[in-house]
mmCIF file of the N, C-alpha and C atoms, coordinates in Angstrom:
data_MODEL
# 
_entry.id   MODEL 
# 
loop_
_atom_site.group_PDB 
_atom_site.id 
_atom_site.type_symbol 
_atom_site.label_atom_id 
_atom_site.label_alt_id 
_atom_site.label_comp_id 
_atom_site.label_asym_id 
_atom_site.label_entity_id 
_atom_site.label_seq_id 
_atom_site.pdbx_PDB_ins_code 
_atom_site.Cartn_x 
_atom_site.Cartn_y 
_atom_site.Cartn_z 
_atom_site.occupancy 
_atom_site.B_iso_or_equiv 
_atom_site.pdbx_formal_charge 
_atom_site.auth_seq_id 
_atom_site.auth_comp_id 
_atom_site.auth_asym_id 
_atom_site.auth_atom_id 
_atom_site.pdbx_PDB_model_num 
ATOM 1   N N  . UNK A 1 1  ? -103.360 -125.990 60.667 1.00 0.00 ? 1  UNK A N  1 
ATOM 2   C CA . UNK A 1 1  ? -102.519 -124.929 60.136 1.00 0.00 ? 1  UNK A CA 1 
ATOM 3   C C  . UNK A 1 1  ? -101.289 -124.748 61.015 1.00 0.00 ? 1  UNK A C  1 
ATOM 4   N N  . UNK A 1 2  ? -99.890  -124.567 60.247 1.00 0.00 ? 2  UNK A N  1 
ATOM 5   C CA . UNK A 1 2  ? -98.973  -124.397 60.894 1.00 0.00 ? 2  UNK A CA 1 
ATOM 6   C C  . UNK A 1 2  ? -99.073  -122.946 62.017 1.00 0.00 ? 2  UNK A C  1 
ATOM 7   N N  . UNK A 1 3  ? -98.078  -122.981 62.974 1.00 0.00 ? 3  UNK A N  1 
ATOM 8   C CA . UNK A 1 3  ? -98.445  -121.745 63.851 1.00 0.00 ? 3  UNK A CA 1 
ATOM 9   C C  . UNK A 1 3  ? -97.032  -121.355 63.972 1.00 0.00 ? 3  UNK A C  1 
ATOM 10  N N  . UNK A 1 4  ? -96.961  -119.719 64.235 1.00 0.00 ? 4  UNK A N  1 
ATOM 11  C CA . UNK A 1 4  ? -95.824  -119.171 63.521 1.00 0.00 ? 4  UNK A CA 1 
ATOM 12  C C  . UNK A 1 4  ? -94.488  -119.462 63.935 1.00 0.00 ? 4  UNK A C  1 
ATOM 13  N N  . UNK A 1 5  ? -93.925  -120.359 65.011 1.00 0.00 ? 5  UNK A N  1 
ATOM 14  C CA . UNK A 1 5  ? -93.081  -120.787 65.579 1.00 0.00 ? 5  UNK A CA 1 
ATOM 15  C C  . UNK A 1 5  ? -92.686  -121.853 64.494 1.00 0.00 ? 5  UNK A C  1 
ATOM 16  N N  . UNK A 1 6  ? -93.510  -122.875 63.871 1.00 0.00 ? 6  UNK A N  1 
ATOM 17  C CA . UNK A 1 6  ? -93.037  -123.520 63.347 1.00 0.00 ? 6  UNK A CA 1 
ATOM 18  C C  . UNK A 1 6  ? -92.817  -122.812 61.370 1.00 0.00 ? 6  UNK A C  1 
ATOM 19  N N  . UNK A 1 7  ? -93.554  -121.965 61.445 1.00 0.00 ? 7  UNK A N  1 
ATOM 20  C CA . UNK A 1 7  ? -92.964  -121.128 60.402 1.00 0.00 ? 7  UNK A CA 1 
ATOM 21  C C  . UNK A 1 7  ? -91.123  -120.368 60.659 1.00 0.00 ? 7  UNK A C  1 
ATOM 22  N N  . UNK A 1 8  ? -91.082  -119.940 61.299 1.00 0.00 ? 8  UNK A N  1 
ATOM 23  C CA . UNK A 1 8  ? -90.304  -119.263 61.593 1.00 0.00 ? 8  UNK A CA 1 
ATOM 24  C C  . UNK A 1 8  ? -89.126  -120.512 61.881 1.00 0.00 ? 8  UNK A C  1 
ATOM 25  N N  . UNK A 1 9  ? -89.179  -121.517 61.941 1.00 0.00 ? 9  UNK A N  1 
ATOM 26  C CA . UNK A 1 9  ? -88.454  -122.870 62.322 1.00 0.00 ? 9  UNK A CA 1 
ATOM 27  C C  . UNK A 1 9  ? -87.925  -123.451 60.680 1.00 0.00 ? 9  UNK A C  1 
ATOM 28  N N  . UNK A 1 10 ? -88.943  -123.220 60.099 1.00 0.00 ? 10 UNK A N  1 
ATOM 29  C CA . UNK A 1 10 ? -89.008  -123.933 58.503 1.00 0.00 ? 10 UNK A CA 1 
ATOM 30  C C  . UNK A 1 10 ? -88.108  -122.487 57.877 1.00 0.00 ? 10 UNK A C  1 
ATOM 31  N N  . UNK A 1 11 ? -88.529  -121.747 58.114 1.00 0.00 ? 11 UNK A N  1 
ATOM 32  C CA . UNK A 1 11 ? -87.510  -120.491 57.456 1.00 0.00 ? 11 UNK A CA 1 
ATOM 33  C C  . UNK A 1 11 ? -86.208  -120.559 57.875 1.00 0.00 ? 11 UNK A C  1 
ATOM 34  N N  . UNK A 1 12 ? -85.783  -120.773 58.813 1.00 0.00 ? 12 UNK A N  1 
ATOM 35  C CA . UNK A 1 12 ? -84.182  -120.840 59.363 1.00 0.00 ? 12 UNK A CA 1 
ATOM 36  C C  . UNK A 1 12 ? -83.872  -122.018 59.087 1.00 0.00 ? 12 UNK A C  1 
ATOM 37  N N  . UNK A 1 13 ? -84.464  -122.923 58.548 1.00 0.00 ? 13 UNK A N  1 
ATOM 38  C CA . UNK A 1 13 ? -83.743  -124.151 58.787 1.00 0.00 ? 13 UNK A CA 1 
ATOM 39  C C  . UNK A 1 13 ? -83.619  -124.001 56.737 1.00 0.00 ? 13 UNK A C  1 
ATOM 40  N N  . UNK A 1 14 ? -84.669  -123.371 55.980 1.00 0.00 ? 14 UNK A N  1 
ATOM 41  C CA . UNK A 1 14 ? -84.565  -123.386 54.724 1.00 0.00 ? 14 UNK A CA 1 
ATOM 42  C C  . UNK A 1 14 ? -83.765  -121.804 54.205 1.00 0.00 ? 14 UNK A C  1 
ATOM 43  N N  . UNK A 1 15 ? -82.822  -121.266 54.321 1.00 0.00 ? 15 UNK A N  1 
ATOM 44  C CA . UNK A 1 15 ? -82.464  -119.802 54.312 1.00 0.00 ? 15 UNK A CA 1 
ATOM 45  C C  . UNK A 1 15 ? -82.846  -119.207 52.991 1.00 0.00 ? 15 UNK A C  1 
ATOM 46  N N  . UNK A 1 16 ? -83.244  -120.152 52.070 1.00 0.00 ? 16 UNK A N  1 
ATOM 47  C CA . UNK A 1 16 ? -83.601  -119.634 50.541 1.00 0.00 ? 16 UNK A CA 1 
ATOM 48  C C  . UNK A 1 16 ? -85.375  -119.301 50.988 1.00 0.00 ? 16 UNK A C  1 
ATOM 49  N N  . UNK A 1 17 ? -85.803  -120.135 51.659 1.00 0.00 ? 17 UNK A N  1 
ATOM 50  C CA . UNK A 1 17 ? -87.418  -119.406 52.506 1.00 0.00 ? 17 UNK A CA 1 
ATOM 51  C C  . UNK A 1 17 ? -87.732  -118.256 52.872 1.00 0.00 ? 17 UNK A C  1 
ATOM 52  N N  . UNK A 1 18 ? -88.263  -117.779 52.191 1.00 0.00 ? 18 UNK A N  1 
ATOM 53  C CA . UNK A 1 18 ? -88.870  -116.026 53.364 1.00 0.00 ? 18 UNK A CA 1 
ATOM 54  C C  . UNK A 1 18 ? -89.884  -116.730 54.348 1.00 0.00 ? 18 UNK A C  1 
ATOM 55  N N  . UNK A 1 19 ? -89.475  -116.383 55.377 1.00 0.00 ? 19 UNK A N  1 
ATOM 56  C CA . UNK A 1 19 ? -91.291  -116.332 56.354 1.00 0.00 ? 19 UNK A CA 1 
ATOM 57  C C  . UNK A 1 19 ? -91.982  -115.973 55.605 1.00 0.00 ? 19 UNK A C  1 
ATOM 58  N N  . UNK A 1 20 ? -92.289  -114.803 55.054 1.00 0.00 ? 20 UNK A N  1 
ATOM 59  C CA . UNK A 1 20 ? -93.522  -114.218 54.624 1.00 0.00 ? 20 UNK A CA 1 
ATOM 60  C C  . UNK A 1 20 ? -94.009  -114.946 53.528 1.00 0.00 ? 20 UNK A C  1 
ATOM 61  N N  . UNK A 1 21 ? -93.056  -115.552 52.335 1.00 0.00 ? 21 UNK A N  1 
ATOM 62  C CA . UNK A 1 21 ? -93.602  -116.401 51.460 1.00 0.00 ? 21 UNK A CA 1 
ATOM 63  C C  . UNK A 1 21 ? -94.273  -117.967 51.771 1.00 0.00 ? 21 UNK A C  1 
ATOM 64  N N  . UNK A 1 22 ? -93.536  -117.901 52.741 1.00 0.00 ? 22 UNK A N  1 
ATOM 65  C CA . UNK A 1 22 ? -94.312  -119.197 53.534 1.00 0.00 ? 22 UNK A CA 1 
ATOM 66  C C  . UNK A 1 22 ? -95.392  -118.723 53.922 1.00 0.00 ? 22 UNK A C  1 
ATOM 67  N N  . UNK A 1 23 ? -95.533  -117.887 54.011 1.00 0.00 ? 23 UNK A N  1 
ATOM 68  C CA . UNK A 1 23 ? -97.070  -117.398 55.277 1.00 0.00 ? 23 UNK A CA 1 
ATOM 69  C C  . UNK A 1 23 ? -98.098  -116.958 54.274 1.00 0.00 ? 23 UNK A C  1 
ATOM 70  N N  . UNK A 1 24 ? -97.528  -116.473 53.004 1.00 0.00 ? 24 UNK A N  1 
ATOM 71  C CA . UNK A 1 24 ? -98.055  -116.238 51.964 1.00 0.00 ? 24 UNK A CA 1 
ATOM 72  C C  . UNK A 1 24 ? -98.891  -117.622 51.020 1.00 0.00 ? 24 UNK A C  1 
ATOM 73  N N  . UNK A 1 25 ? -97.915  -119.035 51.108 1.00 0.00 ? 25 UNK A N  1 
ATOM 74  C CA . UNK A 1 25 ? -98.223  -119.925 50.886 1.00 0.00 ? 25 UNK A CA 1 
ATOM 75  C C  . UNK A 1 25 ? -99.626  -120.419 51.584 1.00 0.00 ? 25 UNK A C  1 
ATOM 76  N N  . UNK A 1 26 ? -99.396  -120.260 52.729 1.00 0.00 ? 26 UNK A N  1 
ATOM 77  C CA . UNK A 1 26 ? -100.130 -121.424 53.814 1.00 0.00 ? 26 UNK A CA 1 
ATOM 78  C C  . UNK A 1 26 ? -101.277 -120.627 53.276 1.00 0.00 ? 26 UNK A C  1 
ATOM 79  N N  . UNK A 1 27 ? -101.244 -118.958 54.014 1.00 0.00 ? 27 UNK A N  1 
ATOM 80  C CA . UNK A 1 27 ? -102.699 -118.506 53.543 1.00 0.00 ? 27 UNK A CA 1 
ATOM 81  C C  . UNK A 1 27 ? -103.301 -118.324 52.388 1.00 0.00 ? 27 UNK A C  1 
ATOM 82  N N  . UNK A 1 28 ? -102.894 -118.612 51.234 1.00 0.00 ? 28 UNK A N  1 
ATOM 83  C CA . UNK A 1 28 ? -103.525 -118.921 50.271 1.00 0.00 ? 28 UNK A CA 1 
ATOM 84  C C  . UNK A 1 28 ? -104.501 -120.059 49.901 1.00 0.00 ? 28 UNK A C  1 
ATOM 85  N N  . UNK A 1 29 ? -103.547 -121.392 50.795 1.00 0.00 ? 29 UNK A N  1 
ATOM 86  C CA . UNK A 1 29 ? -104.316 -122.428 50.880 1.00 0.00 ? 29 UNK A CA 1 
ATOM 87  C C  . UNK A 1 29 ? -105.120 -122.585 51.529 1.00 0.00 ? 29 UNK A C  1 
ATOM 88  N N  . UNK A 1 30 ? -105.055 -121.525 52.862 1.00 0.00 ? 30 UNK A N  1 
ATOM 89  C CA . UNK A 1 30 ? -106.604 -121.878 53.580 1.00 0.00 ? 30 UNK A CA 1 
ATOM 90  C C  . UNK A 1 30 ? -107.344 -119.998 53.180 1.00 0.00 ? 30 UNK A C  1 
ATOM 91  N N  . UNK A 1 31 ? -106.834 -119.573 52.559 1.00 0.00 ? 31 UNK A N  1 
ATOM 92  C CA . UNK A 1 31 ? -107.728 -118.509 51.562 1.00 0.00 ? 31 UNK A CA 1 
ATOM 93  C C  . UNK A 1 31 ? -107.924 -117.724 53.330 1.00 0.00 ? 31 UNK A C  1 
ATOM 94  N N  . UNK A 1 32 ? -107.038 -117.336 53.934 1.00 0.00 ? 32 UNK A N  1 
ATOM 95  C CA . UNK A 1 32 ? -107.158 -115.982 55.111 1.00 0.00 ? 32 UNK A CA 1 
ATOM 96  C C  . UNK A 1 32 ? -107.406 -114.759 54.237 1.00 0.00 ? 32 UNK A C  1 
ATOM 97  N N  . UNK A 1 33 ? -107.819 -114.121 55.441 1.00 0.00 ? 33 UNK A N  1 
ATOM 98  C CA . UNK A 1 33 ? -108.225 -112.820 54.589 1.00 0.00 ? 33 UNK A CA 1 
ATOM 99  C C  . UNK A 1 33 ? -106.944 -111.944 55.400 1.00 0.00 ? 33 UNK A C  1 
ATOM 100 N N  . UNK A 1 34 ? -106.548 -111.067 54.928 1.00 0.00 ? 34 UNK A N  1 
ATOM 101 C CA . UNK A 1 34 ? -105.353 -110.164 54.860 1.00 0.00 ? 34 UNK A CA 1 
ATOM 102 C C  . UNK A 1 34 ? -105.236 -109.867 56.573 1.00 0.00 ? 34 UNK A C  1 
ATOM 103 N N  . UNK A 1 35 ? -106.041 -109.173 57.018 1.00 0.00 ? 35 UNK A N  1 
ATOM 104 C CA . UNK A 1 35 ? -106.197 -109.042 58.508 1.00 0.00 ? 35 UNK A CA 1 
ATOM 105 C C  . UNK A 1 35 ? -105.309 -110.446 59.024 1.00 0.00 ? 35 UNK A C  1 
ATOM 106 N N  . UNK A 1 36 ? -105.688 -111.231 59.019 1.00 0.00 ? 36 UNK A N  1 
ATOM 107 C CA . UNK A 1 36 ? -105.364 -112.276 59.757 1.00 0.00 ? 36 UNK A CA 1 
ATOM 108 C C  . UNK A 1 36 ? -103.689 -112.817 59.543 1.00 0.00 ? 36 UNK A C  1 
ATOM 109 N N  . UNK A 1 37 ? -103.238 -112.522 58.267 1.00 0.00 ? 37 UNK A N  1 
ATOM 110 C CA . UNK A 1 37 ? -101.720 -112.637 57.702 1.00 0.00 ? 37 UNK A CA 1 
ATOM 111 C C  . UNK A 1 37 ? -101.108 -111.095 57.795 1.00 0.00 ? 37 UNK A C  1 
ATOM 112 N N  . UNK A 1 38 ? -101.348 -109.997 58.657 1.00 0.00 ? 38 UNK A N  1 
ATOM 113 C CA . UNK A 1 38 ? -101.083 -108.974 58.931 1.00 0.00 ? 38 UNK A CA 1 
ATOM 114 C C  . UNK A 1 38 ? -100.854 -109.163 60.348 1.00 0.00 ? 38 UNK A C  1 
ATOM 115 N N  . UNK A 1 39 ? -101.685 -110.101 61.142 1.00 0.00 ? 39 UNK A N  1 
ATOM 116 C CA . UNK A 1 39 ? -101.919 -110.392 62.747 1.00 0.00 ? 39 UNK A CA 1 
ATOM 117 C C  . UNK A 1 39 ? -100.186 -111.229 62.312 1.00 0.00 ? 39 UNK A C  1 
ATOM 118 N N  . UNK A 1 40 ? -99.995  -112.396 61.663 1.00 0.00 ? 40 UNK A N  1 
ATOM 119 C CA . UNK A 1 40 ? -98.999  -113.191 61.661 1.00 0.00 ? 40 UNK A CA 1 
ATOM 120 C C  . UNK A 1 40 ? -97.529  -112.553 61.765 1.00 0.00 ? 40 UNK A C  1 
ATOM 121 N N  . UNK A 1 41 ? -97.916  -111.188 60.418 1.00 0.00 ? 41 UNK A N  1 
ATOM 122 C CA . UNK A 1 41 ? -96.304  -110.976 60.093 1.00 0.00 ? 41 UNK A CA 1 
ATOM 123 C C  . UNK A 1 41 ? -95.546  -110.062 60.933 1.00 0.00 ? 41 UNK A C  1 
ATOM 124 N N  . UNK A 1 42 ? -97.073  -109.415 62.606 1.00 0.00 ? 42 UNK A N  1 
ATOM 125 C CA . UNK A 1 42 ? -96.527  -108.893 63.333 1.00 0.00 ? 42 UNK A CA 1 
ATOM 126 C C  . UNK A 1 42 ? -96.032  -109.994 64.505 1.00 0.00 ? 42 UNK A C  1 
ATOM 127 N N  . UNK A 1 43 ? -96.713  -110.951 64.785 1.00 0.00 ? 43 UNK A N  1 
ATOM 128 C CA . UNK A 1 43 ? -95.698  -112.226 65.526 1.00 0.00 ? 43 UNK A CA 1 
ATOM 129 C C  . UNK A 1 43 ? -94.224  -112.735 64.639 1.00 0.00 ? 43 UNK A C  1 
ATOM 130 N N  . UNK A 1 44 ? -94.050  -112.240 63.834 1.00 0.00 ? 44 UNK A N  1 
ATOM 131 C CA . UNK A 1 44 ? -92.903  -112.282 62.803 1.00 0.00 ? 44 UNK A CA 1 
ATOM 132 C C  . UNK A 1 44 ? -91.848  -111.478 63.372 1.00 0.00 ? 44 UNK A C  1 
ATOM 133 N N  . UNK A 1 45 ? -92.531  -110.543 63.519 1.00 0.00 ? 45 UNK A N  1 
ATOM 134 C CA . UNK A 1 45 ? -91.500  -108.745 63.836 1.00 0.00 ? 45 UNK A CA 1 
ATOM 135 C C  . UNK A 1 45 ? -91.186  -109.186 65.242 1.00 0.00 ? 45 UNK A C  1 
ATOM 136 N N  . UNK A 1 46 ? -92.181  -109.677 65.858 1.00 0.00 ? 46 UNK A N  1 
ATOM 137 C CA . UNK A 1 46 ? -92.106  -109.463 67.702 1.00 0.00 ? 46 UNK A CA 1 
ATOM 138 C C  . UNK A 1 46 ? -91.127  -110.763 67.642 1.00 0.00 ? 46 UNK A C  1 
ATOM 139 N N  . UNK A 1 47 ? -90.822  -111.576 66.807 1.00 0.00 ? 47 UNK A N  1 
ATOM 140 C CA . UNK A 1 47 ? -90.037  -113.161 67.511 1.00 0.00 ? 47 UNK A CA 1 
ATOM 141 C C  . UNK A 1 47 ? -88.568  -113.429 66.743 1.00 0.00 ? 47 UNK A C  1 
ATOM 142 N N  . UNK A 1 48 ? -88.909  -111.936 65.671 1.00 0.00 ? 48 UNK A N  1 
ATOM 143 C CA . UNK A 1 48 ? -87.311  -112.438 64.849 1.00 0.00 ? 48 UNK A CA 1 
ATOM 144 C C  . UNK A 1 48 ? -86.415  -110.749 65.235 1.00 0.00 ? 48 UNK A C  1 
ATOM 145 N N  . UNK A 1 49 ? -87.568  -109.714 65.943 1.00 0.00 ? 49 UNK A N  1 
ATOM 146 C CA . UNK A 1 49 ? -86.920  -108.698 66.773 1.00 0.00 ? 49 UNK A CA 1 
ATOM 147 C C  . UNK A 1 49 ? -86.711  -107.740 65.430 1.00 0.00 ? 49 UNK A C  1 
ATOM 148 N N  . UNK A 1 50 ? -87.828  -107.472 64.557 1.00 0.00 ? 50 UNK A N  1 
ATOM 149 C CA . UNK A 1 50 ? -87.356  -106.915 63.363 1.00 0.00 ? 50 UNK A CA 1 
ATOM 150 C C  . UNK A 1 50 ? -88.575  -106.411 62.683 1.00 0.00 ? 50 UNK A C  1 
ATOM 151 N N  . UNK A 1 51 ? -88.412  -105.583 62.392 1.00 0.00 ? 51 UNK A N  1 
ATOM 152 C CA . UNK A 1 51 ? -89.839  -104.727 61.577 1.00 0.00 ? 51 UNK A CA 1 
ATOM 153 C C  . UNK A 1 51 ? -89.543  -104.738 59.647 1.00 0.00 ? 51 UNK A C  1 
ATOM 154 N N  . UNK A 1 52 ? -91.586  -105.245 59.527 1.00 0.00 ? 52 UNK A N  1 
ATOM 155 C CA . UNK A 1 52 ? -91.654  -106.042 58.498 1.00 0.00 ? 52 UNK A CA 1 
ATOM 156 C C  . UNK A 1 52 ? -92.716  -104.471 57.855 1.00 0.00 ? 52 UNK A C  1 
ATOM 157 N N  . UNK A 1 53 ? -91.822  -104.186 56.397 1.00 0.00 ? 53 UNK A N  1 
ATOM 158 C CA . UNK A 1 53 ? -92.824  -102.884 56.039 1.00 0.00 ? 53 UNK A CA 1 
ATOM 159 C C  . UNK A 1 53 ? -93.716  -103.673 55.233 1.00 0.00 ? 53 UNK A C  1 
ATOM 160 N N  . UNK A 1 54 ? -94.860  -103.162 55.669 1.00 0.00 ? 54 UNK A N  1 
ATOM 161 C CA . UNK A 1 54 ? -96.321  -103.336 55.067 1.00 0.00 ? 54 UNK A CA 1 
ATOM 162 C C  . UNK A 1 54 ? -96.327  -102.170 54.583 1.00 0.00 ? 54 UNK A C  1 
ATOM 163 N N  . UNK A 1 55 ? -97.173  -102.589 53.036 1.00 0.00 ? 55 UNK A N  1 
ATOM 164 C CA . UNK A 1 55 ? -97.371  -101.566 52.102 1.00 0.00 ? 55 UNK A CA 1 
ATOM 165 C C  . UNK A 1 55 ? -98.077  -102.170 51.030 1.00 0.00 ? 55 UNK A C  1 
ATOM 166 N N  . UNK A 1 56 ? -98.484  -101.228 50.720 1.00 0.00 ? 56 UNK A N  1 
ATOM 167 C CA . UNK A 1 56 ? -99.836  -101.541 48.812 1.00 0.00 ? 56 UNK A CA 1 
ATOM 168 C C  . UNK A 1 56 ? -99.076  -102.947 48.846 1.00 0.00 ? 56 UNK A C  1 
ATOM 169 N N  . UNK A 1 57 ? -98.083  -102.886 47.748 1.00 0.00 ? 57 UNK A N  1 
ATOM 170 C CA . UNK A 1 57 ? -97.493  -103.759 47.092 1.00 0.00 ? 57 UNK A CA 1 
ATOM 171 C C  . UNK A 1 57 ? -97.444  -104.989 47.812 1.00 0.00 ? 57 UNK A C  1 
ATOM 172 N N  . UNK A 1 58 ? -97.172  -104.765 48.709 1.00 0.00 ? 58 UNK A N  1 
ATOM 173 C CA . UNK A 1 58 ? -96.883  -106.203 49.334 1.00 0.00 ? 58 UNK A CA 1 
ATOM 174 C C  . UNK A 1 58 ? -98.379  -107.234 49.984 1.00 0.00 ? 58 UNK A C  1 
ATOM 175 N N  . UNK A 1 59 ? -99.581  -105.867 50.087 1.00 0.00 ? 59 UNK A N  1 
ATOM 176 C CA . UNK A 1 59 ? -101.125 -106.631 50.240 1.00 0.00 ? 59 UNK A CA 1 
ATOM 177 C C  . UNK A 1 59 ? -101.455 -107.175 49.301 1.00 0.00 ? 59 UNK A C  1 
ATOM 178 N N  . UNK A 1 60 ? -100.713 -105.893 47.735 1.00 0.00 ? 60 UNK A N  1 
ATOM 179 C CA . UNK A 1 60 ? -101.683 -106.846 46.740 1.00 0.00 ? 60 UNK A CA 1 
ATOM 180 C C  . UNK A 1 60 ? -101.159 -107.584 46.391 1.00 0.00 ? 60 UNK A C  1 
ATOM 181 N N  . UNK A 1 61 ? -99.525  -108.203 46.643 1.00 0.00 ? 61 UNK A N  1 
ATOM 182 C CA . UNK A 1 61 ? -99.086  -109.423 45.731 1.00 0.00 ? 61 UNK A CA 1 
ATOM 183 C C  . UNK A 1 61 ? -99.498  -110.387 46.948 1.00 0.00 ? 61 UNK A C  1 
ATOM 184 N N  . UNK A 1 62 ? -100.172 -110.542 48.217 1.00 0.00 ? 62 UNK A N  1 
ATOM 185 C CA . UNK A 1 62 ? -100.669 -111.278 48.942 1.00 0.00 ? 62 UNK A CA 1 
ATOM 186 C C  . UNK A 1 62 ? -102.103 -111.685 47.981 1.00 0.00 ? 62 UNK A C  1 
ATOM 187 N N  . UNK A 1 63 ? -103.070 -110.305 48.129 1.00 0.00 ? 63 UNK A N  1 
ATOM 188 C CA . UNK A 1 63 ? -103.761 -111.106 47.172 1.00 0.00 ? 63 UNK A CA 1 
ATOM 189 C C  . UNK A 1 63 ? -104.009 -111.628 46.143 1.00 0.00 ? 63 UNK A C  1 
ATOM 190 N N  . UNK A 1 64 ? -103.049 -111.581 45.223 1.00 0.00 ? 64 UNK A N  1 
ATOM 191 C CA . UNK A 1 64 ? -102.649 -112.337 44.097 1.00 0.00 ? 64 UNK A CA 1 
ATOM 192 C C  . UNK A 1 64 ? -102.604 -113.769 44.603 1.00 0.00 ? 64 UNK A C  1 
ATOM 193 N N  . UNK A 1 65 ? -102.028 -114.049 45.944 1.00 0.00 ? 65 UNK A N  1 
ATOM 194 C CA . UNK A 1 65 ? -101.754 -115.334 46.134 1.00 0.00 ? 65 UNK A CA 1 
ATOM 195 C C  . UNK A 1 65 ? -103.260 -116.370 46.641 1.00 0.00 ? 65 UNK A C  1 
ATOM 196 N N  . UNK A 1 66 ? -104.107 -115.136 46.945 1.00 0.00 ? 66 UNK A N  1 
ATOM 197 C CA . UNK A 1 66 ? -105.586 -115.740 47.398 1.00 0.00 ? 66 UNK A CA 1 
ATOM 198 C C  . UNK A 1 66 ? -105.881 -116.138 46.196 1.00 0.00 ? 66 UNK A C  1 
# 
């Protein structure tokens, strides 16, 4: 599994990429459970220096993607 440096590498280098849809991608394919893509999108906040709102909407269109 990619690790979030190289997420965050694939997003800047693709600017039409969200991190999060990437992260949304990956964990779908290895089926994470929310906790664990909540652990990610705060190494997100801490490395791009930017706060990511978590909310309903945005868990459940995660689990839509499970």
């Amino acid at each position: 599994m990619e690790n979030t440096a190289n997420i965050m590498e694939r997003a800047q280098k693709n600017k039409d990429l969200d991190p999060l849809q990437i992260l949304f991608d990956h964990a779908s394919r290895y089926a994470l459970p929310v906790k664990i893509i909540l652990g990610f999108m705060r190494a997100i906040e801490r490395h791009q220096k930017i706060k990511i709102r978590v909310n309903d909407r945005l868990v459940n269109t995660y689990r839509k993607y499970v």
